[in-house]
Each structure stands twice: as structure tokens, then as C-alpha cells.
TIKOLMI-667681 format. One record per residue: residue number from 1; residue in three letters; x, y, z of N, C-alpha, C in turn. Coordinates in Angstrom, 1 decimal, padded with zeros to 4 digits, always signed. Each point is the difference from the previous one (the first is absolute). Example, Ala and Ser with C-alpha at 12.3 -4.5 7.8 and 13.67 -1.06 7.14 Angstrom:
<atoms>
    k    r     n_u     n_v     n_w    ca_u    ca_v    ca_w     c_u     c_v     c_w
    1  ALA  +013.2  -005.7  +007.8  -000.9  +001.2  +000.0  +000.9  +001.2  +000.0
    2  SER  -000.4  +001.1  -000.7  +000.9  +001.1  +000.0  -000.8  +001.1  +000.8
</atoms>
This chain:
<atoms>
    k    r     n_u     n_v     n_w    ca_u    ca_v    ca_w     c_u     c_v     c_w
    1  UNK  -139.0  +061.9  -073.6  -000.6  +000.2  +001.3  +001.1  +000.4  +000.9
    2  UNK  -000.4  +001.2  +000.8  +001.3  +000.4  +000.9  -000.2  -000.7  +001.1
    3  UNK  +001.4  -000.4  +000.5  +000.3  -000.9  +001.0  +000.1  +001.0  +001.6
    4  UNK  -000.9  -001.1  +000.5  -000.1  +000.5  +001.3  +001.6  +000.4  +001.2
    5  UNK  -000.4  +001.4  +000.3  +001.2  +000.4  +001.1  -000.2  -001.1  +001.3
    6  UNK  +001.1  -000.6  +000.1  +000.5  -001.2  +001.4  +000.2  +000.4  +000.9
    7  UNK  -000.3  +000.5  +001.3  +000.0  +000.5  +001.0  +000.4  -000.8  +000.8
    8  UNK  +001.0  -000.1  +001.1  +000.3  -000.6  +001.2  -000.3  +000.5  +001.3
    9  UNK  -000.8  -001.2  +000.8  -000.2  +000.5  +001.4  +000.6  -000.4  +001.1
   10  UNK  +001.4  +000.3  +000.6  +000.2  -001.4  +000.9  -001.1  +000.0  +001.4
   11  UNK  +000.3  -000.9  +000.5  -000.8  -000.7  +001.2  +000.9  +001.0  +001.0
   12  UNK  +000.0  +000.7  +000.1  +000.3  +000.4  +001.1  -000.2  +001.3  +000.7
   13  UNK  +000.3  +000.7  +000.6  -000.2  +001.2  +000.9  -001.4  +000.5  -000.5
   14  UNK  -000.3  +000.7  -000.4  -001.8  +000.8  -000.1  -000.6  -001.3  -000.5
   15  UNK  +000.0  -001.0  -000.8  -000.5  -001.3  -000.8  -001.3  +000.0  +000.2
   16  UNK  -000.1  -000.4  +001.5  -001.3  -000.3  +000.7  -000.7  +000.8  +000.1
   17  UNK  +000.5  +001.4  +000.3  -001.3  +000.9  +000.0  -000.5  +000.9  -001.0
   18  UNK  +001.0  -000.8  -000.9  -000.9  +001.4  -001.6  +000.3  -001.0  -001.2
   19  UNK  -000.1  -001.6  +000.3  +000.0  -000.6  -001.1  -000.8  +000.3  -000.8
   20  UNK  -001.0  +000.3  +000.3  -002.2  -000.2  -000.3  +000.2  +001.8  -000.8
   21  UNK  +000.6  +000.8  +000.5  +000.1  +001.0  -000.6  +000.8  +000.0  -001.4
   22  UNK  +001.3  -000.5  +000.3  +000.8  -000.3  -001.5  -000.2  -000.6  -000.7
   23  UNK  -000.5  -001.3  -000.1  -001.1  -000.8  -000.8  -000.8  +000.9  -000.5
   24  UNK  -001.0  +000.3  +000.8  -001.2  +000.6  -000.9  +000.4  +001.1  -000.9
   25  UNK  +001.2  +000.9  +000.5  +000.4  +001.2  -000.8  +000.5  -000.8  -001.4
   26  UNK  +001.0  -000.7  +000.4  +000.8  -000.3  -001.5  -000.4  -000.8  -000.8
   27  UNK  -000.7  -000.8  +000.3  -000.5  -001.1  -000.7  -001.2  +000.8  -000.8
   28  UNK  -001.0  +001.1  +000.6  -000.7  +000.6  -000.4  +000.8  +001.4  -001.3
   29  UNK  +001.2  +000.5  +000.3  +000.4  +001.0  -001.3  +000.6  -001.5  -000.7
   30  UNK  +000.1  -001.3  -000.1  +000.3  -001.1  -000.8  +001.2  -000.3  -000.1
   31  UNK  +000.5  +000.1  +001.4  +001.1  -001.1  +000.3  +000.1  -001.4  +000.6
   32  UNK  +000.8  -000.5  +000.0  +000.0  -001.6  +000.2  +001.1  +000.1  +001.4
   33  UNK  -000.6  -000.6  +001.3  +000.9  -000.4  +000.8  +000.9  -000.6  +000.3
   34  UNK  +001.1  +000.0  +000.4  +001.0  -001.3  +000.0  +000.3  +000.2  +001.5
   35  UNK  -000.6  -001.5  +000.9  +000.2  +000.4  +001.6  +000.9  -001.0  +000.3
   36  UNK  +001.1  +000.4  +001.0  +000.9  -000.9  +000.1  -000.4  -000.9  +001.2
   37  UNK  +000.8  -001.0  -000.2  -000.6  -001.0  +001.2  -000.5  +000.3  +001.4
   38  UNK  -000.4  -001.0  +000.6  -000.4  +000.5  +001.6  +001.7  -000.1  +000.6
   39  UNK  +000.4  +000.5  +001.1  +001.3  +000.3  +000.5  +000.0  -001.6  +000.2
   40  UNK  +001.8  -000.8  -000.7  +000.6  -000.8  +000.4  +001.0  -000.5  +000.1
   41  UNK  +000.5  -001.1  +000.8  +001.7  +000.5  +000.2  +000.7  +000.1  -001.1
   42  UNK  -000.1  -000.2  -001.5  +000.8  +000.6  -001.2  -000.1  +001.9  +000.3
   43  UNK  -001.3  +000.6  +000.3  -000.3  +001.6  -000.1  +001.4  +000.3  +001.0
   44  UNK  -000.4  -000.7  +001.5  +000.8  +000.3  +000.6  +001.3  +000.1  -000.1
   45  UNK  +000.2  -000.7  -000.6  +001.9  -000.5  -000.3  +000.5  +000.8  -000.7
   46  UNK  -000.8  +000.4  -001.3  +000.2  +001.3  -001.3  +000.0  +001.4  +000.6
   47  UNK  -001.3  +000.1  +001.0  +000.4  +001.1  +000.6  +001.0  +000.6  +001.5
   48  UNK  +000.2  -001.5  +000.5  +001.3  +000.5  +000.5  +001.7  +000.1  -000.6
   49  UNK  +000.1  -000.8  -000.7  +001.0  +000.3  -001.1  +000.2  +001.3  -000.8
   50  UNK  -000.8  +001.0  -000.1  -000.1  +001.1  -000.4  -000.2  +001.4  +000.9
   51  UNK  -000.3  -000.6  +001.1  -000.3  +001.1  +001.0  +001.4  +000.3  +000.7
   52  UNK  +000.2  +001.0  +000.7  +000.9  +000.3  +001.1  -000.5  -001.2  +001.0
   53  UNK  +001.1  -000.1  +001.0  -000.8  -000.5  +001.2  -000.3  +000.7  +000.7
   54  UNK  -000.1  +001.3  +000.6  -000.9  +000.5  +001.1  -001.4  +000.3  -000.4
   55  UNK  -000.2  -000.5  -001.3  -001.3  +000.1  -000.8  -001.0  -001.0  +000.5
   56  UNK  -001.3  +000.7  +000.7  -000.9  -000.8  +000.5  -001.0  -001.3  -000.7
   57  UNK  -000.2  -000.9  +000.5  -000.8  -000.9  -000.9  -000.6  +000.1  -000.8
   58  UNK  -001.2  +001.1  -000.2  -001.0  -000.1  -000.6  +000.5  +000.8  -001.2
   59  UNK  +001.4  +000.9  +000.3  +000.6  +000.2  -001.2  +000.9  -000.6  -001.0
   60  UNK  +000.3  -001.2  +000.7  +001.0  -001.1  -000.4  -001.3  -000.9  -001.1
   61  UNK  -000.9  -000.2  +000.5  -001.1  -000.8  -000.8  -000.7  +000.9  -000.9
   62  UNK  +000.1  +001.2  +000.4  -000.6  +001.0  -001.6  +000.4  +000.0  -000.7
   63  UNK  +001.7  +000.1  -000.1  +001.1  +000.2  -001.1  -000.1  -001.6  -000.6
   64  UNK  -000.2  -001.0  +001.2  -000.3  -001.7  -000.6  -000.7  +000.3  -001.5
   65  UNK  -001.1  +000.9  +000.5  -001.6  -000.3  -000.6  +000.2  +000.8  -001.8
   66  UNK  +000.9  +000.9  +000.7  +000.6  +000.8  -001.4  +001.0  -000.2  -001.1
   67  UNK  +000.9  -001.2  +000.7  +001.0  -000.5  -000.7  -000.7  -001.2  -000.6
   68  UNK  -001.1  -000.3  +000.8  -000.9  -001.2  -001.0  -000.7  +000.7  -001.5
   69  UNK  -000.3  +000.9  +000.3  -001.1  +000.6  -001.0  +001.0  +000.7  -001.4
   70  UNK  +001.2  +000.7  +000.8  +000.6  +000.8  -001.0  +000.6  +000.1  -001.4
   71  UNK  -000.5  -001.1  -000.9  +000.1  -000.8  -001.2  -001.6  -000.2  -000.2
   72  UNK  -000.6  +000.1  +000.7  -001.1  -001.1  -000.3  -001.1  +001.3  -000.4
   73  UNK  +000.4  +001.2  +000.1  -001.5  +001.1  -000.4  +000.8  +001.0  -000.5
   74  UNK  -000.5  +000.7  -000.6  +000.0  +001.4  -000.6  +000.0  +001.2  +001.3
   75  UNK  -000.1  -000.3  +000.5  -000.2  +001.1  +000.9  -000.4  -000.8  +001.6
   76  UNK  +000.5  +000.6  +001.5  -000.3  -000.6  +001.2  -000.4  +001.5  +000.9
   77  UNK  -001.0  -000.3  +000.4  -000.9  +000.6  +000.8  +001.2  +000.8  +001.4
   78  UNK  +000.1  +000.5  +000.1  +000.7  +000.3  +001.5  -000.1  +001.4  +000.5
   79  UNK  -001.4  -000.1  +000.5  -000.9  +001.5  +000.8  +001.4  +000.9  +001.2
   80  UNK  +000.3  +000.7  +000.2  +000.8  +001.1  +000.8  -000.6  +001.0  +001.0
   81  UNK  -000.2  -000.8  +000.9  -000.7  +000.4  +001.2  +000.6  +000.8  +000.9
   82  UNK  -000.5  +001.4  +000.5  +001.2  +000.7  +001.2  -001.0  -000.2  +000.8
   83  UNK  -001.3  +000.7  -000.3  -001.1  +000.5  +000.9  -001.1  +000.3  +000.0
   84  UNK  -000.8  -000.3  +001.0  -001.6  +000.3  -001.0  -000.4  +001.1  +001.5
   85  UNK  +000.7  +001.1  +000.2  -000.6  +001.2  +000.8  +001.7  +000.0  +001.2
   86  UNK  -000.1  +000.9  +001.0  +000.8  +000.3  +000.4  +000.5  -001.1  +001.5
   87  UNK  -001.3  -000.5  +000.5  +000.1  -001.1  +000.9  -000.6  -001.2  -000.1
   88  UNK  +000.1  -000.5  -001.8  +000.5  -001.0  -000.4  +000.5  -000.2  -000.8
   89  UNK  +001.4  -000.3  +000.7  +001.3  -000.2  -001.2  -000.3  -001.1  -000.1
   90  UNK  +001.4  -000.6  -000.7  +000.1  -001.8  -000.7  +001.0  -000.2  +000.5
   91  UNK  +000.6  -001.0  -000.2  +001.4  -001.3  +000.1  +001.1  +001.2  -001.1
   92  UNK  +001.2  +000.2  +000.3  +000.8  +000.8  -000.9  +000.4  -001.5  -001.1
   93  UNK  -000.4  -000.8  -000.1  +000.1  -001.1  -001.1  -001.3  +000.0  -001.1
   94  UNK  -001.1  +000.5  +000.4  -000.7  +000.0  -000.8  +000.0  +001.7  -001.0
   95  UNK  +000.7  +001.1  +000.5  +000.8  +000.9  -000.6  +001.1  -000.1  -001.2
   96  UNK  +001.0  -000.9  +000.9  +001.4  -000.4  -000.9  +000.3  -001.1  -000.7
   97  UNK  -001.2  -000.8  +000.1  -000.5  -000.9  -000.9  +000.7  +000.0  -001.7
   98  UNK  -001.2  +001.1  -000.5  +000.2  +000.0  -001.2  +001.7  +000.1  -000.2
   99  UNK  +000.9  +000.9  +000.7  +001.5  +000.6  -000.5  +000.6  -001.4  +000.1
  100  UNK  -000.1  -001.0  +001.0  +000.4  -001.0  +000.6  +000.0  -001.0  -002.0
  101  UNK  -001.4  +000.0  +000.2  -000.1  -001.1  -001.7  +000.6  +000.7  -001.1
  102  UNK  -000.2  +001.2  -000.1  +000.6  +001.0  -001.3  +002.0  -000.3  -000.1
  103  UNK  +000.2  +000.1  +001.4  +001.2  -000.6  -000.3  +000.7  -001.4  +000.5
  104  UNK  -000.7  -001.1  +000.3  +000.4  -001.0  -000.1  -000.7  -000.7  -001.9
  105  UNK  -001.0  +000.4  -000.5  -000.2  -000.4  -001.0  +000.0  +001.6  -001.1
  106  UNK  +000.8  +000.2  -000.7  +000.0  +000.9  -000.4  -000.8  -000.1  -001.2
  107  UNK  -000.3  -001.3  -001.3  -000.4  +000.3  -001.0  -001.5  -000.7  +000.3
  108  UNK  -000.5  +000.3  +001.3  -001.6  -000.2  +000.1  -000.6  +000.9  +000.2
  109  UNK  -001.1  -000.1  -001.0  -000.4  +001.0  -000.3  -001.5  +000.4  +001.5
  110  UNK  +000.7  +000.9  +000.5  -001.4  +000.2  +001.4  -001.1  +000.9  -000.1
  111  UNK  -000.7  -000.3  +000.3  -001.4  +000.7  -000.2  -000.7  +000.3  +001.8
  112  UNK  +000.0  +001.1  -000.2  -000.1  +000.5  +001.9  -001.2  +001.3  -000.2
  113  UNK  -000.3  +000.0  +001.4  -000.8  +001.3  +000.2  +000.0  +000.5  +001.5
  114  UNK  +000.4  +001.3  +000.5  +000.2  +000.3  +001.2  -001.0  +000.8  +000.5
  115  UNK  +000.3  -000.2  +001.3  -001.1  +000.0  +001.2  +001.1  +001.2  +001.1
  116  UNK  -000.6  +001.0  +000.0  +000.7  +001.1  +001.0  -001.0  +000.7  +000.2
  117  UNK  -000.7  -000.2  +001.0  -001.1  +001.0  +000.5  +000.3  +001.5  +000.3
  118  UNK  +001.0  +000.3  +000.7  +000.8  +000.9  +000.0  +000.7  +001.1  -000.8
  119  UNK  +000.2  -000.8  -001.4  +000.3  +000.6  -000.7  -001.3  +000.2  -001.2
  120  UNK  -000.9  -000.5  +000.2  -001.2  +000.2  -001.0  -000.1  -001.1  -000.6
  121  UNK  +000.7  -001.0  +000.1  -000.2  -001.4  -001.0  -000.4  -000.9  +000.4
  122  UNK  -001.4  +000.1  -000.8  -001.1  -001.2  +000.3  -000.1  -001.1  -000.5
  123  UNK  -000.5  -001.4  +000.2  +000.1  -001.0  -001.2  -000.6  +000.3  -001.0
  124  UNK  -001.2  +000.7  +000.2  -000.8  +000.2  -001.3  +000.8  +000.0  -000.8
  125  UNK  +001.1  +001.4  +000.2  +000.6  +000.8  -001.0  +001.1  -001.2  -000.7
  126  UNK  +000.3  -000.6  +000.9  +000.9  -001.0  -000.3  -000.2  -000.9  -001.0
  127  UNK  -001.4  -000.4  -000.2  -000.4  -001.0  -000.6  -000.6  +000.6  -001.1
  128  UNK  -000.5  +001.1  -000.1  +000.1  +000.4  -001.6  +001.2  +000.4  -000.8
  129  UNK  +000.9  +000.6  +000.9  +001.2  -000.2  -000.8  +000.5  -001.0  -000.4
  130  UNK  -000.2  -001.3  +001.0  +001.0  -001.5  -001.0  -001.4  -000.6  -001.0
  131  UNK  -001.2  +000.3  +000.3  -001.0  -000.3  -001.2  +000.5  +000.7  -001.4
  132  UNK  +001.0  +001.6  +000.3  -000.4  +000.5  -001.5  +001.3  -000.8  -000.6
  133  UNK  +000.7  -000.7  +000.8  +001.3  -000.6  -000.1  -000.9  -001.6  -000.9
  134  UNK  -000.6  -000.5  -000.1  -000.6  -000.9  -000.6  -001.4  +000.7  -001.2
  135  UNK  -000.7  +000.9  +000.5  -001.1  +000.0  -000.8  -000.4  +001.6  -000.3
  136  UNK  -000.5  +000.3  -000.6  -000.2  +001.1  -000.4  -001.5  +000.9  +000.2
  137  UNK  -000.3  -001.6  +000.2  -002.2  +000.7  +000.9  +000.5  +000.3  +001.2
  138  UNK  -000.1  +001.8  +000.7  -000.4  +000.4  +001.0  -001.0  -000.9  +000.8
  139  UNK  -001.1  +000.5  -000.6  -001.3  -000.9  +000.2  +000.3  -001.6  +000.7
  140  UNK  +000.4  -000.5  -000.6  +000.2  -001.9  +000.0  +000.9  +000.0  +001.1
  141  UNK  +001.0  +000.8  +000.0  +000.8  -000.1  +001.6  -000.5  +000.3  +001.1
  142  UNK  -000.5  +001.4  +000.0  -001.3  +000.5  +001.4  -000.9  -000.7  +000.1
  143  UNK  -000.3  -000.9  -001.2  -001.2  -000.7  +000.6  +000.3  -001.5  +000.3
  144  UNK  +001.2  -000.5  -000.2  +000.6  -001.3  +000.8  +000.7  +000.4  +001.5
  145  UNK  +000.4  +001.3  -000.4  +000.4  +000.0  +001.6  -000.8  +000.3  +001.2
  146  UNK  -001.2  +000.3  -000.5  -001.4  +000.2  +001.1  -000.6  -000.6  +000.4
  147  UNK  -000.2  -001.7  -001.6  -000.3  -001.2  +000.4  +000.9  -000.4  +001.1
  148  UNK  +001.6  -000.1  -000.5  +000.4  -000.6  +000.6  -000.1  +000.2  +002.0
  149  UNK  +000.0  +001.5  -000.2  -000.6  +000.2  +001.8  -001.0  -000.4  +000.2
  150  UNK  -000.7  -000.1  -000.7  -001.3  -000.6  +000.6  -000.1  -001.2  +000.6
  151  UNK  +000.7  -001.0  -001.1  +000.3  -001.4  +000.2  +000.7  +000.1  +000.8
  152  UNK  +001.4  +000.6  +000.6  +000.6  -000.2  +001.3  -000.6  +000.5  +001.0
  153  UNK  -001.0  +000.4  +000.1  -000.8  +000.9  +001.3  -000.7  -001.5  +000.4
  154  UNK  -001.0  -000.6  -001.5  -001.3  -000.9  +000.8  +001.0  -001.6  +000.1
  155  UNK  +001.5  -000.1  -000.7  +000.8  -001.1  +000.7  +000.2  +000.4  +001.1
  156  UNK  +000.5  +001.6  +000.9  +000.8  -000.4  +001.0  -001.2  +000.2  +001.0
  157  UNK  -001.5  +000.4  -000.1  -000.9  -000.3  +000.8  -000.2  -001.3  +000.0
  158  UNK  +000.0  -001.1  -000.8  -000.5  -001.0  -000.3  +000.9  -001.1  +001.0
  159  UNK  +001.3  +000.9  +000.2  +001.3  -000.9  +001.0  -000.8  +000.1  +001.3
  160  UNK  -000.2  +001.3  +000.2  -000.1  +000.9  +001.4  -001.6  -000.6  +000.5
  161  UNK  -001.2  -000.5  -000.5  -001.1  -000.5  +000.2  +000.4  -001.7  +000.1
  162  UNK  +001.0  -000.6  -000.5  -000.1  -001.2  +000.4  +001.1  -000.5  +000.5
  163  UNK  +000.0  +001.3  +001.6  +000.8  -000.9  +001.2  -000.7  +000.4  +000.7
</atoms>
């Protein structure tokens, strides 16, 4: 029986708003999650010990979230965000993210997909490329990652209707 790919997701930066997506995708081409804790003062402490100090919080507790996971999976999720169109950029942290883990953890193995509107890179594209990186069905990947919008469309209406 071949043994399921271990995927890491930390709790942090995008977490909340495309858990429902990553789930549904990976678990659907038949990967196994590994999610690291909710943020606590141990995340904290690991990821300020590894950060610069001019490095802002939420980057101090991602690297926490990463240095938790980075033994613990096969592979850790960390999406590379610049832009999704010309007058909406992102945080230059959620850009330099990924170079940030590549070299404080060099033998973890990262699994990413970029987002540059600008330059033509869409998540679609993103996410069939790290699908062929696990699975070999076209098919089974396009069709978890359409679930998976789906399911993050009728979650984030489901937030948006009950306030």
C-alpha cells in the first residue's frame, strides 16, 4: 500500500482564508494533513528566535508555525503571493515568505504556488502544478480544486450571512 504524501499547513498568514480550499484539494488528490497548533507562546518564542528583529509579528509566529511542522511532514504548504491585479497588491511578506523558509530551513522540503496577476499567474495554474507534484490525474486535481472553491465560496458566504 503506498503511503500517503504529509502535507504541512501552518496556522498562519492565508490559514483562515483558504483552509476549506487546501483541505478539500489535498486531501481529495490523497494527502494527509498535518496542521500545526493554534498560535502559542512556545510558536511564539520559536518564531522569534529565528526571525530578525525588525521582522513583524505575524511573521515571527509563521516561521513559529514552520519550525513546528518542519520534521513533522513531507512537504509544507507556503503559497507566494505578490498580487492579484495592479491595485491590489499584498503585504511584501507574503511575497518573501517562501525565500525567508527556503533559507532558514534548507532541507524542507516546500511545496508553493504563485499568485502574480500581473505577470499571468493565477492560482488555478498554481495548484495544478503542485497537484502534478503529488498525483498524476489531471482530472482529480481540477476537479478538487473547483470543489475546493466551491466550498470556500458557500464557507465564506456562510461567515458573511451570520453577522
Amino acid at each position: 500500500m503506498k503511503k500517503k504524501i504529509r502535507i504541512g499547513i501552518p496556522r498562519g498568514f492565508l490559514y483562515y482564508r483558504n483552509y476549506i480550499l487546501w483541505k478539500t484539494f489535498f486531501e481529495g488528490i490523497g494527502c494527509t494533513l498535518i496542521l500545526s497548533p493554534m498560535t502559542n507562546k512556545d510558536i511564539i518564542e520559536e518564531g522569534k528566535n529565528i526571525s530578525v528583529d525588525e521582522a513583524c509579528l505575524p511573521s515571527k509566529v509563521y516561521l513559529g508555525h514552520i519550525k513546528y511542522l518542519s520534521n513533522k511532514c513531507d512537504y509544507i504548504l507556503i503559497p507566494r503571493i505578490c498580487n492579484y491585479g495592479k491595485s491590489n497588491r499584498v503585504c511584501m511578506k507574503f511575497n518573501g515568505i517562501y525565500d525567508v523558509v527556503h533559507n532558514l530551513f534548507p532541507d524542507t522540503k516546500i511545496l508553493d504556488y504563485n499568485i502574480d496577476y500581473l505577470k499571468f499567474r493565477y492560482e488555478v495554474f498554481g495548484f495544478i502544478k503542485m497537484g502534478l507534484k503529488i498525483s498524476k490525474n489531471i482530472f482529480k486535481i481540477i476537479y478538487y480544486y473547483i470543489l475546493g472553491k466551491i466550498k470556500e465560496k458557500k464557507h465564506n458566504l456562510s461567515l458573511v450571512r451570520s453577522q
